[in-house]
N, C-alpha and C positions, 0 to 999 in steps of 0.2 A: 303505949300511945306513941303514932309517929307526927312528928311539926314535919313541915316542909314549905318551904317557900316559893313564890310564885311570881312571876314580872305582870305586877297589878298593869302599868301603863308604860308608855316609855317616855324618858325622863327626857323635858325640854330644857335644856341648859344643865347646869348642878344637877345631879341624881338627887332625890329626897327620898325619907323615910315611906313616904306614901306612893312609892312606886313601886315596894312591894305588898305581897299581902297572905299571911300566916295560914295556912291548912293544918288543921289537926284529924287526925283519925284514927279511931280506937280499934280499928281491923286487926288481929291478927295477923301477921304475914305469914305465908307458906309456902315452903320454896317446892319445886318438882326437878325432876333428876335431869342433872347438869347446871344447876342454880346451887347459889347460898345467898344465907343473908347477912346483912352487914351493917352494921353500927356502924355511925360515924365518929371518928376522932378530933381528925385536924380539918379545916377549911382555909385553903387558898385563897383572900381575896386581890383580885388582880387588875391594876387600871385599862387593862385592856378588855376588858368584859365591861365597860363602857360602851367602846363602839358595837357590842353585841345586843346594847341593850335598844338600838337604834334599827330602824329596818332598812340601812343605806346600804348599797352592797357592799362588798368585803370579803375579805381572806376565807371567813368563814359564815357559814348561815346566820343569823340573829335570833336570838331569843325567840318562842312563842310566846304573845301574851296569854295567860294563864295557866302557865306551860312552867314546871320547874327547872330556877337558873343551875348553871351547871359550874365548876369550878375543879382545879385541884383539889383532891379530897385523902386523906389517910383515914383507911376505916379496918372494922377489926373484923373477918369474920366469925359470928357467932353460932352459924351453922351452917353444912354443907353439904349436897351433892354431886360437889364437882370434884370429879379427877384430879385435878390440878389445883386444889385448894383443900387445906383442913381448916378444922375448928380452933381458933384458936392463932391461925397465921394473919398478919397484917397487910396490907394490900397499898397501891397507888393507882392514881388514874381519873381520869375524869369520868366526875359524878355529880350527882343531884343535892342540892342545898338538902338533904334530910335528914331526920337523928337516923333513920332505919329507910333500907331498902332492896329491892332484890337482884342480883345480879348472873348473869353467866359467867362469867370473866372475860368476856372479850374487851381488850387493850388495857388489864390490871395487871401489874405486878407484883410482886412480893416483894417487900421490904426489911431489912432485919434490922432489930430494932438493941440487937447487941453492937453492932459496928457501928452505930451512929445515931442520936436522937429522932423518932419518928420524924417531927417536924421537919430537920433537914432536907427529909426525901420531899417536900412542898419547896424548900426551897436550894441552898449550893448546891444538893446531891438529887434536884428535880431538875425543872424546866428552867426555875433562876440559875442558877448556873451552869443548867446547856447553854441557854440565850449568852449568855456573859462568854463564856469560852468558844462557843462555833463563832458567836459575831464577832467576836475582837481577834481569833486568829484567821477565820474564813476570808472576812473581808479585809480587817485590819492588815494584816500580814505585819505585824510589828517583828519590830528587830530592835536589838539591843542599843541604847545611847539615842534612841527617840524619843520626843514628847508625845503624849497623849493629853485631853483634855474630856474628861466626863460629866456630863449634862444630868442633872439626878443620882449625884453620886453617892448620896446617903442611904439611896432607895435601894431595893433586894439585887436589883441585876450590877446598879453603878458601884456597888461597893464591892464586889467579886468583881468585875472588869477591875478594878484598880489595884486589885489585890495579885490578880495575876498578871497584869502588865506588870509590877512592881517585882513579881518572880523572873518575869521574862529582861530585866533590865531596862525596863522603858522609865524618862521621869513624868513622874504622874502627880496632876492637878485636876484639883474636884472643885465644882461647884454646886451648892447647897444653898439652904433656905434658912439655916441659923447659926451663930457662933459656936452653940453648943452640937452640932452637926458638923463642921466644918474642926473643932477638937478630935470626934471620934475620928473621922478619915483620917487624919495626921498620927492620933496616937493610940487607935485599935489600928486600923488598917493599912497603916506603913506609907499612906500619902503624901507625896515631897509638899505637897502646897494646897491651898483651897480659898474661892472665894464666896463671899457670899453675898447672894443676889438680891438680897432684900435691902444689903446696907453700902454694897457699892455703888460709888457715884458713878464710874462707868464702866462696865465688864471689860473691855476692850482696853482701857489704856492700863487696869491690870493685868490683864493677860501680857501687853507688853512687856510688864513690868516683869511677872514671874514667869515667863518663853521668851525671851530676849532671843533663843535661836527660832520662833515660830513653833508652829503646830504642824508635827506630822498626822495624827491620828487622832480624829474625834469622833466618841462614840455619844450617841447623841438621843438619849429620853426624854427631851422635854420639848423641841422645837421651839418656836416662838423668838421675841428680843436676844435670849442670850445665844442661841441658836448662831441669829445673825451677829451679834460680837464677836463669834468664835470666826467666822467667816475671814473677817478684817488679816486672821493672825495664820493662816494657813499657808503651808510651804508646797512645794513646785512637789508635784506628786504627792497630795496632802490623800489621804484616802476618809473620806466620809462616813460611819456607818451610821446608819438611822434605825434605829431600835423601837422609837415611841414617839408620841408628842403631847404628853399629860397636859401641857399647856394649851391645849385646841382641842380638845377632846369635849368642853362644855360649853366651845362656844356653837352659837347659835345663827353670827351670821360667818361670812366668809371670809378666816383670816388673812388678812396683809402682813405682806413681809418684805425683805429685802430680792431682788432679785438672785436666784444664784448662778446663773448660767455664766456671766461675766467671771466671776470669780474661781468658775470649776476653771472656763478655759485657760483663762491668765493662768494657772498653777497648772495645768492638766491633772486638773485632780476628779479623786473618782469618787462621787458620791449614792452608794447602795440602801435602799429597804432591805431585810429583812426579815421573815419569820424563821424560830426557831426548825419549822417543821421542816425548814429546805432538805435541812442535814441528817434529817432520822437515820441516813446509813451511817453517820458518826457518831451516835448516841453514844454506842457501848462503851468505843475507846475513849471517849469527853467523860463519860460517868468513871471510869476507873481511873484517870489521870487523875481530875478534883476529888475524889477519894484519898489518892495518893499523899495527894498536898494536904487535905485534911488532917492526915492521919499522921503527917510529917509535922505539922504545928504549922505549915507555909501557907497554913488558908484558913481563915475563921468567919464568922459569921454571926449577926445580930438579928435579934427578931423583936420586932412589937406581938406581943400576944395578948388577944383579949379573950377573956373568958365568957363563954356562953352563945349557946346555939341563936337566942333572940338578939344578939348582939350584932351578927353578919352583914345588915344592913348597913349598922350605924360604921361598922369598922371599914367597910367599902365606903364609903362616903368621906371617911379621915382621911381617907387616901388624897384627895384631890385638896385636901386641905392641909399635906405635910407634916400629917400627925405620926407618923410610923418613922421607924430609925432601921432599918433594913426590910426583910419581907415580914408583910403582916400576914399575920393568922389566927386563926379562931378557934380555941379549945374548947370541944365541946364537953 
């Protein structure tokens, strides 16, 4: 029997439960030569397949409605006709929200699941830790004896940016959405400092407080208020990178902010979008460095995991409500 899921409607404000809607089908699958099929393991769900679930334009095409949503996926092949895959091997890549499904392999890899916990390759040793290591060296260009400042730092990508600023010598301050969030970054992931945004009275005159030399480098997943706090503390060649903006992702009419033009020029700072995909020719060397540092003990990583395939809804939905403690995923 295969579930699979489908974008019922597309969600106006908050995504809900009833914007998807369950397929089952007792078909048999049957692959033909240069296919196999493949069970799913792990599911990626990611704030960014928000804006996919909308028909605004964008980086990438949107969602079909009726159409299955597609995500990071670790699946196992269970049978094969391809060259390039046995029975038996583990796979990555973007797939379709299903327990079962049939694929060629075009843009899957293999993943070995003796060097490193499947899930990983979803998150440090997938795209959350390209996104973290291309954007904070591509754009950032950090150097040692800098400040950094991370927006979503609890989250899969902000907590590997701070983990490897923190390799590269940079001091690094997080901002989060709980006390007990704001512990883990200081005492799993080696962060000098953290504030948190729910219980400060004003971002700004603590950032003062813990950058007394300003802000070189902010990488920035949430946009919105704290966004512009970080602005205020930004030094003469501050470099900007914009990663996300979770915080405007559900709204509905058109968010206001502070201007930034003023502020780039007064510093001549540089402020950049964006997607992992710019850098595909630096995948290889980004995947074996964070390897390296994995495997050295200089890089770790947390996961929220929920269990169960009917659950993917609800666990994309926690996202926007700060319920995950690194990348979240779905074991099927």
């Amino acid at each position: 029997m295969k579930k699979t899921i489908l974008l019922n409607n597309r969600p106006q404000g908050e995504p809900t439960v009833s914007n998807f809607e369950f397929v089952t089908e007792d078909n048999k699958l049957q692959i033909s030569e240069g296919e196999m099929l493949l069970e799913t393991t792990y599911v990626s769900v990611d704030p960014y397949l928000r804006g996919r679930m909308s028909d605004a334009k964008s980086y990438v095409p949107p969602f079909q409605l009726n159409k299955p949503i597609q995500s990071g996926v670790i699946a196992k092949v269970i049978a094969s006709k391809n060259k390039k895959f046995a029975e038996g091997d583990y796979v990555s890549g973007m797939l379709d929200w299903s327990t079962q499904q049939i694929s060629k392999g075009v843009g899957l890899n293999k993943v070995d699941a003796s060097k490193a916990p499947l899930s990983a390759y979803l998150g440090v040793l997938g795209m959350t830790g390209l996104t973290a290591f291309l954007g904070l060296q591509e754009i950032g260009k950090p150097k040692a004896g800098e400040t950094i400042i991370i927006s979503g730092a609890a989250g899969a990508v902000g907590s590997v940016v701070g983990q490897i600023a923190k390799i590269l010598g940079l001091h690094v301050i997080g901002i989060a959405g709980t006390d007990e969030k704001i512990d883990m970054l200081k005492n799993e992931f080696g962060f000098d400092a953290g504030i948190n945004y729910n219980t400060s009275e004003d971002i700004n005159v603590e950032l003062k407080k813990l950058a007394p030399n300003g802000v070189d480098i902010y990488f920035d997943n949430v946009s919105g208020p704290i966004s512009d706090a970080v602005l205020f503390n930004i030094n003469r060649f501050a470099r900007i990178i914009i990663c996300g903006a979770i915080s405007v992702y559900n709204k509905t009419e058109l968010p206001t902010g502070l201007s930034v033009q003023p502020f780039l020029v007064k510093n001549s700072a540089l402020m950049q979008g964006f997607i992992v995909s710019n850098y595909a020719e630096k995948f290889p060397e980004a995947i074996q460095q964070l390897a390296t540092w994995l495997k050295a003990g200089k890089l770790t990583y947390t996961e929220t995991i929920v269990e169960g395939f009917d659950n993917i809804p609800k666990a994309f939905i926690d996202l926007f409500e700060g319920k995950n403690k690194g990348k979240m995923i779905v074991k099927i």
